[in-house]
C-alpha positions as CSV (number, residue, x, y, z in Angstrom):
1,X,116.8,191.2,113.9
2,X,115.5,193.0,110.7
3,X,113.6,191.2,108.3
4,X,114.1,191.9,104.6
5,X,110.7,191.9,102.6
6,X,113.1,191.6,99.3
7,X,114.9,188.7,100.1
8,X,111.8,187.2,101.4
9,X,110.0,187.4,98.3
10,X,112.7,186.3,96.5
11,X,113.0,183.0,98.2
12,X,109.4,182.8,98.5
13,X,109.2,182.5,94.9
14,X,111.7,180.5,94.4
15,X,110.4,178.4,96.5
16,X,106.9,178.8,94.3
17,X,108.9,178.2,90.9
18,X,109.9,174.9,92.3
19,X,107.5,173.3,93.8
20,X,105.8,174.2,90.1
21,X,108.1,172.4,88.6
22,X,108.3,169.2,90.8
23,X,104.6,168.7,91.1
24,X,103.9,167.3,87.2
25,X,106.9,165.2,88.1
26,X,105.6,163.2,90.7
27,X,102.0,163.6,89.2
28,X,103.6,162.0,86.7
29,X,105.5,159.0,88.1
30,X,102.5,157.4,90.4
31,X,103.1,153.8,89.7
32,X,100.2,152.5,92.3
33,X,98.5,151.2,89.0
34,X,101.7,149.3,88.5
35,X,102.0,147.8,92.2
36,X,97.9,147.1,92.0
37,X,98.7,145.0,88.7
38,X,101.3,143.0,90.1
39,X,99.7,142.0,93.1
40,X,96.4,141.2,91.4
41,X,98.1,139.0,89.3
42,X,100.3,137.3,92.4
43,X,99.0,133.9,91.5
44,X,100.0,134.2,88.2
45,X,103.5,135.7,88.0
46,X,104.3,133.7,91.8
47,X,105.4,135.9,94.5
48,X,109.3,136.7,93.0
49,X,109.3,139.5,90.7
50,X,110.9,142.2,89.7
51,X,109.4,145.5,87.1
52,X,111.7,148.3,86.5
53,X,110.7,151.4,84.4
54,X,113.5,153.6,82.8
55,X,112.8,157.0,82.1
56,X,114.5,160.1,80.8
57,X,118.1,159.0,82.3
58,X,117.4,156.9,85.2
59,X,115.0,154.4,86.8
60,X,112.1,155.7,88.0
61,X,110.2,152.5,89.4
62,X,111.2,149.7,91.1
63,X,109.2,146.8,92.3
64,X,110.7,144.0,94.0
65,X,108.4,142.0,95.6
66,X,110.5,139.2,97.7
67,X,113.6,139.9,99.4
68,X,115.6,136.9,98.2
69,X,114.8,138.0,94.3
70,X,116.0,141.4,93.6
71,X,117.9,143.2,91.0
72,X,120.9,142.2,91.1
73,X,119.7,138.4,91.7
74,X,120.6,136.1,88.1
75,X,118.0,134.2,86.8
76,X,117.5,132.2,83.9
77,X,115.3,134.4,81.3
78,X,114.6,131.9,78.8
79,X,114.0,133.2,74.8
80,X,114.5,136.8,76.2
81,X,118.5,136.1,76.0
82,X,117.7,136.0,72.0
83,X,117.5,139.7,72.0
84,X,121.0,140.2,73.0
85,X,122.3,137.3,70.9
86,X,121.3,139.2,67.7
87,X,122.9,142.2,69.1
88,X,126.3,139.9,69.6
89,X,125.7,139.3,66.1
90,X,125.4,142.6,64.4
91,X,128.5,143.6,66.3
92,X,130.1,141.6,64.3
93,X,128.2,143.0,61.4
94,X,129.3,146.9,62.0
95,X,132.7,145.5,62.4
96,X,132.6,143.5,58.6
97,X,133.2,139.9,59.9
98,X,129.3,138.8,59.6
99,X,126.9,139.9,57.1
100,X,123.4,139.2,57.3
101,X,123.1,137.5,54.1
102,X,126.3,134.8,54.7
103,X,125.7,131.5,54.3
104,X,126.0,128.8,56.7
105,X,127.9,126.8,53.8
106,X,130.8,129.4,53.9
107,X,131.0,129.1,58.1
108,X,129.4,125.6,58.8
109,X,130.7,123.2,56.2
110,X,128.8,120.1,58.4
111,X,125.3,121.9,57.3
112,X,126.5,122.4,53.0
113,X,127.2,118.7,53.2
114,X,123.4,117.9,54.4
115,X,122.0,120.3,51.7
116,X,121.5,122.6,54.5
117,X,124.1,125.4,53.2
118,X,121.8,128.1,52.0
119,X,121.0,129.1,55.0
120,X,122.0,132.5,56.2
121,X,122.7,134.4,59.6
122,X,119.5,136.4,59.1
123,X,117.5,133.0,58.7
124,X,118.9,132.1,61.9
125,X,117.7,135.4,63.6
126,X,114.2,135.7,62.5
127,X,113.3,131.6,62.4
128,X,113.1,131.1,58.9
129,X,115.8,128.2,58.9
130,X,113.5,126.0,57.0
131,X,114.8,122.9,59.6
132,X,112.7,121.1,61.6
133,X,111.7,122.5,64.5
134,X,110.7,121.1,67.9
135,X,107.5,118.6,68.1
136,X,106.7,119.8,71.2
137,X,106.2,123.1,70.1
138,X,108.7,125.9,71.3
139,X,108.0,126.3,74.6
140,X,110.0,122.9,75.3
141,X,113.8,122.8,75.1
142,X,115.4,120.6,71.9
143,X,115.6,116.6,73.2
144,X,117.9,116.5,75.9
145,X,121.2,115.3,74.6
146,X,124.3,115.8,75.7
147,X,126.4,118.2,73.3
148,X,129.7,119.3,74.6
149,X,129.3,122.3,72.1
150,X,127.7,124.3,69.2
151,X,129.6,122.6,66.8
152,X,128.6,119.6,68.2
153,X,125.1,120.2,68.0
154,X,125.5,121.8,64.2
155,X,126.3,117.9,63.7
156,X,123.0,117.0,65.0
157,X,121.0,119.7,63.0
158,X,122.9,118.4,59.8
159,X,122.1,115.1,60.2
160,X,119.0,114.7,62.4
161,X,117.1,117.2,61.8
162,X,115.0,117.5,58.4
163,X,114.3,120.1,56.1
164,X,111.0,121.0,55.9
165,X,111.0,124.0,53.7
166,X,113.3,126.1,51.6
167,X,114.8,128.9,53.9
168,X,113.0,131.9,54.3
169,X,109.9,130.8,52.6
170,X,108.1,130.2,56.7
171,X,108.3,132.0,60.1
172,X,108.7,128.8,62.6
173,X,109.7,129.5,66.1
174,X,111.8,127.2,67.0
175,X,115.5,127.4,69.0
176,X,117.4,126.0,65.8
177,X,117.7,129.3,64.2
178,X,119.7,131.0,67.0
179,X,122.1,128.4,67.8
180,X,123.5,128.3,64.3
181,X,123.6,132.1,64.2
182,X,125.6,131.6,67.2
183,X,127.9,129.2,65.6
184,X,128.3,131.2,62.9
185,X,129.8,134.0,65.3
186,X,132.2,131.4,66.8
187,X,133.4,130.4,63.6
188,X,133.9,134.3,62.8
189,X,135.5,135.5,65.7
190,X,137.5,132.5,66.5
191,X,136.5,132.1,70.2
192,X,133.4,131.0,72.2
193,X,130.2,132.4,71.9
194,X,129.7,133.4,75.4
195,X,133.1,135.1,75.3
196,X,131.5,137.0,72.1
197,X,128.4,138.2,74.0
198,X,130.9,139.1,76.9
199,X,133.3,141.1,74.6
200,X,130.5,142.8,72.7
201,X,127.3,143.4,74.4
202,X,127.5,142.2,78.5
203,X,130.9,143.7,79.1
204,X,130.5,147.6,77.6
205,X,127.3,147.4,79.2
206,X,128.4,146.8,82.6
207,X,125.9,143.1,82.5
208,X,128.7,141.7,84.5
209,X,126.3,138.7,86.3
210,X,125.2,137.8,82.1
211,X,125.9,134.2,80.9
212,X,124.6,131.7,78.1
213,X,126.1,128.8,79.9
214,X,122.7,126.6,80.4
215,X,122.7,124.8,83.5
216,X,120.0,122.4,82.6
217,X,121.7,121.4,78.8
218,X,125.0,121.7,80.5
219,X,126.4,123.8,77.9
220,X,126.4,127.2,76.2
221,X,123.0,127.8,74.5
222,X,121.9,130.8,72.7
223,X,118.5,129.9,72.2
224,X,117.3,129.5,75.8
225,X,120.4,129.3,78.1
226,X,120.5,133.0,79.2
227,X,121.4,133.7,82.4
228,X,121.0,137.7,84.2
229,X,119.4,139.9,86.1
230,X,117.1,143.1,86.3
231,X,119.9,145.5,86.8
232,X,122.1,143.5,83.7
233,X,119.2,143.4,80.9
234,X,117.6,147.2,81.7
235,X,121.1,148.3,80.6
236,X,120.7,146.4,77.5
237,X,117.3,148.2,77.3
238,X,118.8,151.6,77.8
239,X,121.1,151.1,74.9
240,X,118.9,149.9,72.6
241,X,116.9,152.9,73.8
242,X,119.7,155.1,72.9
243,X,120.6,153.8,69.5
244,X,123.0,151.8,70.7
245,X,124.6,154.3,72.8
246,X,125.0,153.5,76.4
247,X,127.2,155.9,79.3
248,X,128.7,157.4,76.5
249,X,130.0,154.8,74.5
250,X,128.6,153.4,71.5
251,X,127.9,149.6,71.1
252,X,126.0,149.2,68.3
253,X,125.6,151.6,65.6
254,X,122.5,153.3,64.8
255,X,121.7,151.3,61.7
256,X,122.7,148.0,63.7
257,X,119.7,149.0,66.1
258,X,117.5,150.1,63.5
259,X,118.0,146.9,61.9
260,X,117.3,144.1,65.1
261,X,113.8,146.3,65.3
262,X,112.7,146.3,61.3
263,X,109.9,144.2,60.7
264,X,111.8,141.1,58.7
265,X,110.0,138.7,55.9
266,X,106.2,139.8,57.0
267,X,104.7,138.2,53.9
268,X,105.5,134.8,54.6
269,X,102.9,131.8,56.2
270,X,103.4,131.3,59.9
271,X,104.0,127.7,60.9
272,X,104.7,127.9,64.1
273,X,104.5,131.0,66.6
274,X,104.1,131.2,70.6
275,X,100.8,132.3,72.3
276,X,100.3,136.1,72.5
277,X,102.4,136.9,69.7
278,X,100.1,135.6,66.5
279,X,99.4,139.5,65.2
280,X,103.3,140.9,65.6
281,X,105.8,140.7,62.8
282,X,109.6,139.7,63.9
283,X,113.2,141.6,63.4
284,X,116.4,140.1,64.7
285,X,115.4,138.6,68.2
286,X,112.3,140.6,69.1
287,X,108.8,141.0,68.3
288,X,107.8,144.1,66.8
289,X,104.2,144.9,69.0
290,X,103.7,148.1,66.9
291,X,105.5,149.2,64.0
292,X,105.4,152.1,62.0
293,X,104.0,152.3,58.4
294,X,107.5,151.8,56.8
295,X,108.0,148.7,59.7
296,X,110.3,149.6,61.6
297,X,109.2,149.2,65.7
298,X,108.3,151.4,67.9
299,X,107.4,149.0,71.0
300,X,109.7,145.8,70.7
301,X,109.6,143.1,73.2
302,X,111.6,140.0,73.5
303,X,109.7,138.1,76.0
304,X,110.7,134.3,77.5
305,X,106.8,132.3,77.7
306,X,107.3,132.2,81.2
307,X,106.4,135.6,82.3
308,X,109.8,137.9,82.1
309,X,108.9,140.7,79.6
310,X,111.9,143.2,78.7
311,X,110.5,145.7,75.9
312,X,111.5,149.2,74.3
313,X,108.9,152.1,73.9
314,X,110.5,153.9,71.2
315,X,107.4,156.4,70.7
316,X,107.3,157.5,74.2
317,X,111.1,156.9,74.7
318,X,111.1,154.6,78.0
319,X,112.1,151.0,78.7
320,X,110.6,148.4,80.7
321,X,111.3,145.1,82.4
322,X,108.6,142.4,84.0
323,X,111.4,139.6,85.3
324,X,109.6,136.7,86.6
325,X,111.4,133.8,88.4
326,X,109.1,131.0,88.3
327,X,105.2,131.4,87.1
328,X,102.4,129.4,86.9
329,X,103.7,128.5,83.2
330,X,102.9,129.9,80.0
331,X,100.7,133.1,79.8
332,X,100.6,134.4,76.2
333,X,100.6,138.3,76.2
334,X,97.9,138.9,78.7
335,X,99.9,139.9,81.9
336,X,102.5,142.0,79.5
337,X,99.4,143.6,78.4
338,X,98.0,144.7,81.7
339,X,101.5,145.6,82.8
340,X,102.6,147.7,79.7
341,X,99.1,149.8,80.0
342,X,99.8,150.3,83.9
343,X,103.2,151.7,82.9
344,X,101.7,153.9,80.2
345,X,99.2,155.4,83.0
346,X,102.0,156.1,85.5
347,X,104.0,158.1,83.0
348,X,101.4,159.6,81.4
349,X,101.9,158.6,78.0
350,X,99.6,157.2,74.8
């Protein structure tokens, strides 16, 4: 047999050219900082969790840490189902059946009667209702009654609950705000509002194991009742990401995205806001962590108090998910902290 210097060299730097080329990549994508985070904060976070990176076009870590909790596993996920309830709702915004600025008094007759009509879808998204909120502070779900619906509970709200302020005069985070926002989209669209989310967001976005249907309240609730897994909400992620383009399709528009992550009423007092998130502004169902100078957010997080952390790194253009089934309770922004840093060292970003 004959060798061939040529064809040798050829392949031989071929060979060079790619092992060039794949080196950064895997230089770039060491996540040990990651796993060393997560299992120095084991106590914390409890042993079943799950962190997924996106990157590019595809996942590029994936940390599962007990075998009967993994991605495809639903969970309940707290406040971070708010996130994709505004998106439900500016749906129906790019498609003209919502605007922002709508009044409950035109969808919610129950609230006008109370004196409670001049509230508006975006007071709803951003916690500037003006109702009164919970006593027990947000982290606690409303006082467990028995509604049979959302319109049942706008009943309560009208005539329970007081009004402490004018709306959008104070930032209060409570779960009032997103459970008339999602009765306004009922009212809109003429059908349930977990049927909404499905048609809207969880459906084009393959989330097919994404519910609202609260199985400690017994019915659907927007505010805390969300229901999904890893796999479901780093699609959401993704398209958010994307502008609101996800496999091709688009789900949002641009300007619905770029309004859910635009700093909303910044100048107003804060009554009420969970630990860990006293510095950040709010859009439509996120916290903005940093903004630009014209406020518009470049890493938005929508986090449940618990420990699950979804957020969007728009300046390095990656998404992230910490999804945490039962921790040690209430955390503020510490462990998201830690974690988001780790995940900025693997991938070799600022």
């Amino acid at each position: 047999m004959s060798c061939k210097p040529g064809v040798i060299c050829l392949n031989f730097s071929l060979l060079s050219i790619f092992m060039l080329i794949l080196q950064p990549v895997q230089a770039q994508h060491d996540f040990a900082q990651v796993d060393d985070m997560l299992k120095k904060n084991e106590k914390v976070l409890g042993k079943q969790v799950i962190a997924l990176v996106w990157k590019g076009d595809k996942i590029v870590y994936r940390k599962e840490t007990h075998e009967d909790f993994n991605s495809k596993t639903q969970t309940a996920v707290g406040a971070s189902g708010q996130w994709i309830v505004a998106a439900a709702a500016m749906a129906l915004v790019d498609e003209k059946k919502l605007s922002p600025d709508d009044r409950t008094s035109k969808h919610i007759p129950i609230l006008a009667k109370y004196m409670k009509g001049y509230i508006t879808l975006k007071n709803g998204l951003t916690h500037t209702t003006g109702i009164e909120g919970e006593k027990t502070g947000a982290g606690k779900l409303l006082p467990r009654l028995k509604f049979e619906s959302l319109e049942e509970q706008m009943e309560y709200f009208a005539s329970k609950r007081e009004i402490v302020t004018n709306p959008q005069t104070e930032f209060f985070y409570s779960h009032v705000g997103m459970n008339i926002a999602g009765r306004m989209m009922e009212v809109v669209a003429r059908k349930g509002f977990d049927r909404i989310t499905q048609e809207k967001i969880t459906r084009p976005l393959k989330m097919r194991a994404t519910t609202f249907f609260n199985y400690n309240t017994m019915f659907i609730d927007p505010s805390t009742g969300a229901q999904t897994t890893a796999n479901d909400y780093m699609n959401f992620l993704v398209m958010l990401l994307n502008n609101g383009m996800f496999e091709g399709k688009q789900v949002l528009s641009a300007d619905a995205v770029k309004e859910m992550l635009t700093a909303r009423f910044t100048e107003l007092p804060v009554k009420y806001t969970p630990k860990g998130t006293e510095n950040w502004h709010y859009g439509y169902g996120a916290w903005l962590v940093e903004e630009d100078g014209a406020g518009n957010g470049t890493v938005v997080a929508s986090p449940s108090l618990t420990g699950t952390w979804p957020y969007i790194d728009r300046k390095n253009n990656y998404a992230a998910l910490l999804l945490v089934k039962s921790s040690s309770g209430e955390q503020g922004n510490e462990i998201f902290t830690q974690f988001r840093a780790a995940v900025d060292a693997a991938l070799g970003v600022n």
